[in-house]
C-alpha positions as CSV (number, residue, x, y, z in Angstrom):
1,X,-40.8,41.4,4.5
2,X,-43.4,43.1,4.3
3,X,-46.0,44.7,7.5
4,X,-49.3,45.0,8.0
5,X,-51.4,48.0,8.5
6,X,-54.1,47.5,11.4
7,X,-56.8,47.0,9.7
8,X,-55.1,44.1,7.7
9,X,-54.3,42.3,11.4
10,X,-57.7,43.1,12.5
11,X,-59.0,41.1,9.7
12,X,-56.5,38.3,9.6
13,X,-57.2,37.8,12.9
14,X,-61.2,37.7,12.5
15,X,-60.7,35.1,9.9
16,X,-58.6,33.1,12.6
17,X,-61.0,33.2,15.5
18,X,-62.4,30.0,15.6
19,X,-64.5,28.8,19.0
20,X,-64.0,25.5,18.3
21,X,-60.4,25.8,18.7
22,X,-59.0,25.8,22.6
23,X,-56.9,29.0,22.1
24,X,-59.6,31.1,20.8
25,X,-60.2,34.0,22.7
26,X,-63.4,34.1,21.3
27,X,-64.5,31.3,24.2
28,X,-63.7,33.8,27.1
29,X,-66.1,36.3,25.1
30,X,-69.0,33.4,24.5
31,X,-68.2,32.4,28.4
32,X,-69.1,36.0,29.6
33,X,-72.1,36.7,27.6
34,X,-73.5,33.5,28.2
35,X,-73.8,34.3,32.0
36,X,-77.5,35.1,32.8
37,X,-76.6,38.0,34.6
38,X,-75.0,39.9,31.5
39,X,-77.7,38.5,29.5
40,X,-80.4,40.3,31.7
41,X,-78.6,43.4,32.4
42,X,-78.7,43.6,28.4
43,X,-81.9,43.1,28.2
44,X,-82.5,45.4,31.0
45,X,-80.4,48.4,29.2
46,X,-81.9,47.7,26.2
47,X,-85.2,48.7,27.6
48,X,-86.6,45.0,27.4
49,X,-88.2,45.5,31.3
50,X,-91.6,46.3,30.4
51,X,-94.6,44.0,31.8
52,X,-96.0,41.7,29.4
53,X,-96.6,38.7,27.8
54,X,-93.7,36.0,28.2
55,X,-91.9,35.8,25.2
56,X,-93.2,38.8,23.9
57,X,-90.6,41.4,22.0
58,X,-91.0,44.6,23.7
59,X,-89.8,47.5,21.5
60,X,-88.9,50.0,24.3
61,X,-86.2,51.9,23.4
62,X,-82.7,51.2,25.0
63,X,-81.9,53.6,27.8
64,X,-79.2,55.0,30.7
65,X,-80.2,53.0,34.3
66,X,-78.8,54.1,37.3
67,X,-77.4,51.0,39.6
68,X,-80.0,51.0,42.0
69,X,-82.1,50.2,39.0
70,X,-80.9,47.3,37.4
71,X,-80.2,45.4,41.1
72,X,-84.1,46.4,41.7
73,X,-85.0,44.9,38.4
74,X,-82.7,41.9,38.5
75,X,-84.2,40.3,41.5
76,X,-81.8,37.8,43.2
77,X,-78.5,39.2,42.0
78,X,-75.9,40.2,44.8
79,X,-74.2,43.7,44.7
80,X,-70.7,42.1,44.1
81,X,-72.4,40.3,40.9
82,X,-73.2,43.2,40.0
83,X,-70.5,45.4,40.1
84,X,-68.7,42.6,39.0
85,X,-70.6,42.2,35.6
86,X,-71.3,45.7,35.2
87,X,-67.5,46.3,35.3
88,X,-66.6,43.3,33.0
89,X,-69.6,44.4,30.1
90,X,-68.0,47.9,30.7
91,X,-63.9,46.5,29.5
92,X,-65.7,45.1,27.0
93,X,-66.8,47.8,25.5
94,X,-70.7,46.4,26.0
95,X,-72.1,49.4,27.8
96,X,-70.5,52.9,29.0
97,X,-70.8,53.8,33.1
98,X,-71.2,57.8,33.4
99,X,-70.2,59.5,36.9
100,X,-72.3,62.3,37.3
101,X,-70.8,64.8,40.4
102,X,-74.4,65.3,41.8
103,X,-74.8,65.1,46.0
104,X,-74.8,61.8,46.1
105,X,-73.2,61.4,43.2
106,X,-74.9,59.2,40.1
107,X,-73.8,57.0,38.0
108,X,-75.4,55.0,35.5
109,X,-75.0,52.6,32.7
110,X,-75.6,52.6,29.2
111,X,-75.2,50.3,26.2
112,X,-72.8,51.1,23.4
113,X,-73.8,50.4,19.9
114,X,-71.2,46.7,20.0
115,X,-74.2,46.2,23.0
116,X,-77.1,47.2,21.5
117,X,-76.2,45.0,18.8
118,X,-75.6,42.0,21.5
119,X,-79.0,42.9,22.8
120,X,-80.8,42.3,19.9
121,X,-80.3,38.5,20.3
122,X,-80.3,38.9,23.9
123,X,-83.1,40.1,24.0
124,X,-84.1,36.6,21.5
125,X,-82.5,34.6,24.1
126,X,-84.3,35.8,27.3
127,X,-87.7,35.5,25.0
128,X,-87.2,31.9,24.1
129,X,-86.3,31.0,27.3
130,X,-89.8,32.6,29.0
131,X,-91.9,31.4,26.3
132,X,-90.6,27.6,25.9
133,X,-90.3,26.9,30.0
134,X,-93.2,25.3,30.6
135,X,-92.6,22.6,27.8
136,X,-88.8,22.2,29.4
137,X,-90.3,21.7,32.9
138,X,-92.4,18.9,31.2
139,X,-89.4,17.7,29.3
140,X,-87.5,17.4,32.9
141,X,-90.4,16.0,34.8
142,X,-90.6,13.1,32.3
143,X,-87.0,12.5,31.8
144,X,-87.0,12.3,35.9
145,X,-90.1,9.9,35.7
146,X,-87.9,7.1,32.8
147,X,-85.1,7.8,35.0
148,X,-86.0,7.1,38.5
């Protein structure tokens, strides 16, 4: 019988994740960064908060945000949310939190190169989704006009 090294698992097993299958773990990941709230702070991290155009790319550079930041950007998420996100993109390996012993003390979040490369479609995501809602609020007005 013979073992495998590491890298050999590592690869068998990305050959074996499949999402269509129920056991793939690969569904918790699309679950969690499908949630608009990772998909913003992403975006967010990633430097995509500059005013402009809807669906415009910015090409700001990523950067470090402290947490008072991102909940002043993301408007309407709670603190638990997040914490709660922040700490869940953090175990996955999607951004790095730095404590920084200052009076109060700082800390602040930054993406990892698995998140900058996560924000790059992201970043696609939260652009379609500003540039093509006006033609989906049609869409749902007339669907609710046939249906009614």
């Amino acid at each position: 019988m013979t073992t495998m090294k590491a890298a050999q698992k590592r690869a068998q097993a990305k050959v074996e994740y499949n999402a269509f299958l129920a056991g793939c773990p690969s569904r918790q990941l699309l679950d969690r960064i499908s949630d608009k709230w990772v998909v913003l702070i992403l975006c967010a991290l990633g430097g995509d908060d500059s005013p402009g155009q809807p669906g415009a790319a910015h090409a700001d550079a990523p950067k470090a945000m402290r947490y008072s930041e991102i909940s002043r950007l993301l408007a309407g998420v709670s603190q638990k949310m997040l914490t709660q996100t922040l700490r869940s993109l953090e175990h996955d390996g999607l951004l790095t939190r730095t404590v920084t012993p200052t009076v109060p003390v700082t800390v602040s979040y930054e993406l990892t190169d698995l998140g900058r490369s996560l924000h790059h479609m992201t970043r696609g995501l939260r652009n379609w989704a500003q540039t093509h809602m006006a033609e989906v609020l049609a869409n749902r007005e007339n669907y609710d006009a046939r249906t009614s």
